[in-house]
C-alpha positions as a Markdown table, in Angstrom:
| # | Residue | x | y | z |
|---|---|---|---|---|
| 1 | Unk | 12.8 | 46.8 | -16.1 |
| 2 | Unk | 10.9 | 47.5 | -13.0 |
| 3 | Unk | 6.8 | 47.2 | -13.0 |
| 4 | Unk | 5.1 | 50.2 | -12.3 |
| 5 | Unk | 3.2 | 49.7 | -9.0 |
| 6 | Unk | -0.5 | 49.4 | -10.8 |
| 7 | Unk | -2.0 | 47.5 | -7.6 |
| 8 | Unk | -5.1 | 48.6 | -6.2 |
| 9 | Unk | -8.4 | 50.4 | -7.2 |
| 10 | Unk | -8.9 | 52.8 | -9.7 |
| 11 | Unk | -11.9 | 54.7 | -10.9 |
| 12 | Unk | -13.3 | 54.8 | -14.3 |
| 13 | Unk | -16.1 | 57.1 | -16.0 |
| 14 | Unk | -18.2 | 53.6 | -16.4 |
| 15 | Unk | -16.7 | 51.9 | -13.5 |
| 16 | Unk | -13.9 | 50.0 | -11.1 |
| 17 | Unk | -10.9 | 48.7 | -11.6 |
| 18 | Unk | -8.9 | 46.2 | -9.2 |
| 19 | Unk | -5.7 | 44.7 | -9.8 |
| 20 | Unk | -3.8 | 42.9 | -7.7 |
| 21 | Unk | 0.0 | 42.6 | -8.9 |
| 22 | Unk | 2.8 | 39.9 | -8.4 |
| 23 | Unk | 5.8 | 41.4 | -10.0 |
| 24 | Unk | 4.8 | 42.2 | -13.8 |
| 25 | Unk | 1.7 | 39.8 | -13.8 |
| 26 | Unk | -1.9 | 41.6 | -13.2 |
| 27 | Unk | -4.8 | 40.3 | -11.8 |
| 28 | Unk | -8.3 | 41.7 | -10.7 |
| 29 | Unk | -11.2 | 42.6 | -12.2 |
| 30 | Unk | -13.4 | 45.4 | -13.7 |
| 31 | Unk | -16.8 | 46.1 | -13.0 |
| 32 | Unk | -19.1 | 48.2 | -15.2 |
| 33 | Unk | -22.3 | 49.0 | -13.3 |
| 34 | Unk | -24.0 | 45.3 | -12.2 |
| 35 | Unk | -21.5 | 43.3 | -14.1 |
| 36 | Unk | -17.6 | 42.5 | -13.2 |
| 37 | Unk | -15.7 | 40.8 | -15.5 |
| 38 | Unk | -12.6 | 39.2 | -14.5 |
| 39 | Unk | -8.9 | 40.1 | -16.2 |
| 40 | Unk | -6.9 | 37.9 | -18.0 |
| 41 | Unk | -3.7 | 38.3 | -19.9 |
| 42 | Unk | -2.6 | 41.3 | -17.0 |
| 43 | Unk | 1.3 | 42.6 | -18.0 |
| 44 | Unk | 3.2 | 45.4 | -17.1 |
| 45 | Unk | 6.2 | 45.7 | -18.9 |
| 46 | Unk | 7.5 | 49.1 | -16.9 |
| 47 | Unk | 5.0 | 51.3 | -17.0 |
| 48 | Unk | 3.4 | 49.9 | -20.0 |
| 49 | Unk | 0.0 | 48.1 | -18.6 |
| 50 | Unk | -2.2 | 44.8 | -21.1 |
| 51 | Unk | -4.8 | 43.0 | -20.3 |
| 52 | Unk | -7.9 | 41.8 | -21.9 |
| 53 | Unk | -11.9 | 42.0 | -20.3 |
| 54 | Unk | -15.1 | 40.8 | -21.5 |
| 55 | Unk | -13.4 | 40.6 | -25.1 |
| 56 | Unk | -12.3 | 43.8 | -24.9 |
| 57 | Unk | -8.4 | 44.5 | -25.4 |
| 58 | Unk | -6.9 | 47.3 | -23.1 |
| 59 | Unk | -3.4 | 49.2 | -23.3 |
| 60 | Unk | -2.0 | 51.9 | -21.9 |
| 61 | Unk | 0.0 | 53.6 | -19.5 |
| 62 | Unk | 0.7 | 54.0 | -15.7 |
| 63 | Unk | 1.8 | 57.2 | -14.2 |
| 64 | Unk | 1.7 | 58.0 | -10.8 |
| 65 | Unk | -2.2 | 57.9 | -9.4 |
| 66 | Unk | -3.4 | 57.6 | -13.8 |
| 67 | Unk | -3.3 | 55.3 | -16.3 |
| 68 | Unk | -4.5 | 56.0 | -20.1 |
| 69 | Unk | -4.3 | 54.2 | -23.1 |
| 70 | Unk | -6.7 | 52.5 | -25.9 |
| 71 | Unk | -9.2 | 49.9 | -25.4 |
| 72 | Unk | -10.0 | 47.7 | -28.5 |
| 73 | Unk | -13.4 | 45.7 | -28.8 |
| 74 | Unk | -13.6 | 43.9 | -32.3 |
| 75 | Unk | -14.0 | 46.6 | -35.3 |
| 76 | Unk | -14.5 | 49.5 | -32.5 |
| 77 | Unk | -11.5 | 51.4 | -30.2 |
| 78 | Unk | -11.6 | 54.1 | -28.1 |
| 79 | Unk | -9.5 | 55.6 | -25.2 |
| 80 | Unk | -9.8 | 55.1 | -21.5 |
| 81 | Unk | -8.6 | 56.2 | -18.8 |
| 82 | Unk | -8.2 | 55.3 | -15.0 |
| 83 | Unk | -7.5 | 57.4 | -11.9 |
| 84 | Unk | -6.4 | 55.5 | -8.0 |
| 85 | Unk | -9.0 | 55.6 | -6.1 |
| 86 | Unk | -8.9 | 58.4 | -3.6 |
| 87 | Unk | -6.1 | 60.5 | -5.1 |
């Protein structure tokens, strides 16, 4: 199975995301306003896309210049979604 090509920046209602990607393993980090959290736990599996910030749990999907998916924070979940930056 080939990774989806999820490297870059994408744009966020509340903020940034960069990844940098070395075959299926994800890197980067999100920032929300003043704070950036670092990733950790950043898979792709296709176009299947994990990884965990500031004790949040996010999943979802890439597709072209988008992701979406679910995001996960204790008793709360909600969706997100992402968009490459300047697409």
């Amino acid at each position: 199975i080939v990774p989806a090509k999820a490297q870059g920046t994408w744009q966020l209602p509340q903020g940034e995301l960069a990844l940098k990607q070395e075959f299926q393993m994800l890197s980067g980090t999100l920032k929300s306003g003043s704070n950036t959290t670092p990733i950790t736990n950043g898979r792709l599996l296709g176009d299947q896309i994990t990884f965990s910030a500031g004790g949040a749990e996010y999943t979802g999907r890439v597709s072209g210049n988008a992701i979406e998916g679910a995001v996960k924070s204790g008793a709360s979940s909600g969706k997100w979604k992402a968009t490459r930056a300047g697409k």
